[in-house]
N, C-alpha and C positions, 0 to 999 in steps of 0.2 A: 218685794216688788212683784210675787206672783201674779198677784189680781189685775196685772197691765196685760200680761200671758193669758189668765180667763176672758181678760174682754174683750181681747181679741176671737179668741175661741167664739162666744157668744156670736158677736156680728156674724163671723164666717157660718154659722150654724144659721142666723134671723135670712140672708142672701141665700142660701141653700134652703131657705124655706123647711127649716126644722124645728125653730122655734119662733117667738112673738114677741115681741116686749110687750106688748098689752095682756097677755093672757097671765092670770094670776095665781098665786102660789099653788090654792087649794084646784085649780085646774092639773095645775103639774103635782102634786103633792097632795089629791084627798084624802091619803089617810092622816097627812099632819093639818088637816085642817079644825080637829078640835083641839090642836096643843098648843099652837101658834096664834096667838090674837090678831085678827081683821086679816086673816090669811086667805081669805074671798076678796078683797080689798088690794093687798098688795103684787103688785105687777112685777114682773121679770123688771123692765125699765126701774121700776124704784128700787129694787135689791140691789143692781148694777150700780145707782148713782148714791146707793147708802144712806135715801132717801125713806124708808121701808119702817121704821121704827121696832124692828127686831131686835131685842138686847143682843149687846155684845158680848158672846160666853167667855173674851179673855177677860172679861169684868167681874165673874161670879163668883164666889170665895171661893180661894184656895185654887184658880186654877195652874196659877204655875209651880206651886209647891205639890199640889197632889193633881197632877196634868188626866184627863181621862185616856183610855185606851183604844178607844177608836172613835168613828166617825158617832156613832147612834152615840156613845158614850156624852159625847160634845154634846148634842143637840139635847139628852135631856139635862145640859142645866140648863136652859133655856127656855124646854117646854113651858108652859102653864105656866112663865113670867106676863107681867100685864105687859105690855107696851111699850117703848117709851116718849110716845106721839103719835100721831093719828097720820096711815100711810100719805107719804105723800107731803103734809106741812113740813117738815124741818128736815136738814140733814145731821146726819149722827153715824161718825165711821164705823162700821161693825164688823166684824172678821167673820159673824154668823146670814151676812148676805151672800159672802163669797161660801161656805161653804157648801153654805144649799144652790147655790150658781155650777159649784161642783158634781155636787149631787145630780143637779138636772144634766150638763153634758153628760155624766154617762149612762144617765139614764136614755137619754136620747141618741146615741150613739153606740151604744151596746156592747163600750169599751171601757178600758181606765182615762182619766182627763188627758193624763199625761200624754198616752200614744197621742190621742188627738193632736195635742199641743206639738209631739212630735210632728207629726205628719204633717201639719196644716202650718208650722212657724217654723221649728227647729229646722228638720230638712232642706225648706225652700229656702234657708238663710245660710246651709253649712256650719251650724252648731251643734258641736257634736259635744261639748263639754259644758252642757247644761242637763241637771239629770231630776230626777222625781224627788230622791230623799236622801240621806245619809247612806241608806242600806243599797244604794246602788253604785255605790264610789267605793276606791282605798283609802280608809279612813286616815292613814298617812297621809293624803293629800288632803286634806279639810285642816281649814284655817282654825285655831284653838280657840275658844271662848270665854270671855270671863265674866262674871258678874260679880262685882264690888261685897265682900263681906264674906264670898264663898270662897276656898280656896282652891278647890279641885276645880279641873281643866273639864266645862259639860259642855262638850262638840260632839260628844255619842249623846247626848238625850234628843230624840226625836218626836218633833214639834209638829212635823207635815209640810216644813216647807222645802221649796224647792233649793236646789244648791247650782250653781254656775260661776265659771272663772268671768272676771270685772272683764273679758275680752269678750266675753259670750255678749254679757249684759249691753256692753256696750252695742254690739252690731246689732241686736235687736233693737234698741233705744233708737238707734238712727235710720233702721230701717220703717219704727211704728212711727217715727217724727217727720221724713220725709215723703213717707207715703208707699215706698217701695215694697214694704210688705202687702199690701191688700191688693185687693182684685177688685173690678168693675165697682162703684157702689160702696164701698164695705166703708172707705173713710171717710166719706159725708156721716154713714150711720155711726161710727165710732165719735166723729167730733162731737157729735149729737148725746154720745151719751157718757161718757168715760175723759179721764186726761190724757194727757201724754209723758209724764213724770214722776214720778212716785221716789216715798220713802219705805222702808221697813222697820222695824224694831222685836227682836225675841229676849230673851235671856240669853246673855252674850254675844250679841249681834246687832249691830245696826249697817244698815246701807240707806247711801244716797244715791240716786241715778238720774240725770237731768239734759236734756241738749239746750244749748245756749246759740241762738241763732244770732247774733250777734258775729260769733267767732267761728259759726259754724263748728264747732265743737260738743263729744259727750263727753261728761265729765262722771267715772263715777266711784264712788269713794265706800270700801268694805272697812269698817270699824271690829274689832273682837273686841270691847270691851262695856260693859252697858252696869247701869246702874239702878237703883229706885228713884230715886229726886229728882231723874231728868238732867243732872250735871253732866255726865258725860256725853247728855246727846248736846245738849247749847255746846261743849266742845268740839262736838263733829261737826256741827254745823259752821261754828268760825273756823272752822278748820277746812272746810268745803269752801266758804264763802273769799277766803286765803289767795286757795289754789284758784278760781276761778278768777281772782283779780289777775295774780302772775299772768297768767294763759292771756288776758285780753291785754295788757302791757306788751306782753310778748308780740303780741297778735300785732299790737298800733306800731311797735318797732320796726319790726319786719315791713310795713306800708310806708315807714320814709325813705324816699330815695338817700342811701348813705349811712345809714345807720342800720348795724349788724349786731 
């Protein structure tokens, strides 16, 4: 669910008149402007709406068996791929718009993302149990992970994403859905370009996070177990879609005079 964290960041940076959505990659990035195809082309705005036609590097062989070691690591199996449409036509989820959306905060800020994300989300909300990586927690407290086929418990292998207890998740969730997180301006530009809901998927991991205004409710559900074939997420998912019936039953209950 990071990428709901980045796009908030962006706005707050476009309001702050620190960055553009219209200015394009090779503006922010000329020296990856010969590795990346029609990176003269691709705008901040299409990276953000996954819009961009940048391969996705969790698609390129082997990358979760032989994962790279850092950030440049990532981007080149992606360099000098073609395309996978022409900026702007089609959408295509890609984890490699979010990472160069990474890249540019802190390039433009002249920090890690994270502090940002601190300072400008975590704080103003009182989350204080939402952290950067594995490496900043006791790994005693990290939920175990599994992936169907393996047997060993990989909650130490480190992916880059962010970790937070489903209490953190939540008050963010209700804060970027009702509005209360931004300032002046910031959620016209956000509805404009980003959702309000998100899922995640790694190896041994999946979450859902979603508000249901209906019930006024966030609902959101951490999975440790994940698979190849996609069977255990269609189970997360009837397994999400479950609890959200109960909750709205619950909800119509509670509205008849007399019945408890």
């Amino acid at each position: 669910m990071g990428k709901l964290y980045d796009a908030v960041a962006v706005v707050k940076l476009i309001t702050d008149n620190r960055l553009s959505l219209d200015k394009t990659l090779a503006d922010y990035f000329p020296e990856w402007a010969g590795r990346i195809e029609n990176a003269n082309k691709i705008t901040l705005r299409m990276m953000v709406q996954h819009r961009s036609g940048i391969p996705n590097f969790t698609d390129t062989p082997n990358f979760w068996t032989d994962p790279p070691q850092n950030d440049q690591e990532t981007l080149e199996r992606i360099f000098d791929l073609p395309a996978s449409f022409e900026p702007g036509k089609k959408y295509e989820y890609s984890n490699t718009n979010y990472l160069l959306i990474s890249k540019l905060i802190e390039k433009v800020v002249g920090y890690s993302k994270f502090q940002y994300i601190k300072e400008e989300i975590l704080n103003p909300l009182g989350l204080t149990n939402t952290y950067a990586s594995i490496h900043d927690v006791n790994m005693d407290d990290v939920m175990s992970g599994y992936y169907v086929g393996v047997e060993e418990d990989i909650k130490t292998v480190d992916y880059g994403s962010m970790l937070a207890t489903a209490e953190d998740v939540g008050i963010f969730l209700r804060a970027l859905n009702d509005g209360s997180l931004f300032c002046k301006g910031e959620q016209e530009i956000y509805s404009s370009l980003y959702e309000y809901n998100h899922t995640g998927l790694i190896p041994g991991y999946q979450s859902i996070g979603r508000y249901h205004k209906s019930i006024d409710a966030v609902v959101v559900q951490f999975t440790n177990t994940t698979d190849f074939d996609g069977y255990n997420w269609t189970l997360s998912e009837m397994a999400y879609r479950r609890i959200v019936k109960i909750l709205k039953r619950n909800t119509r209950e509670k509205q008849v005079p007399g019945v408890e």
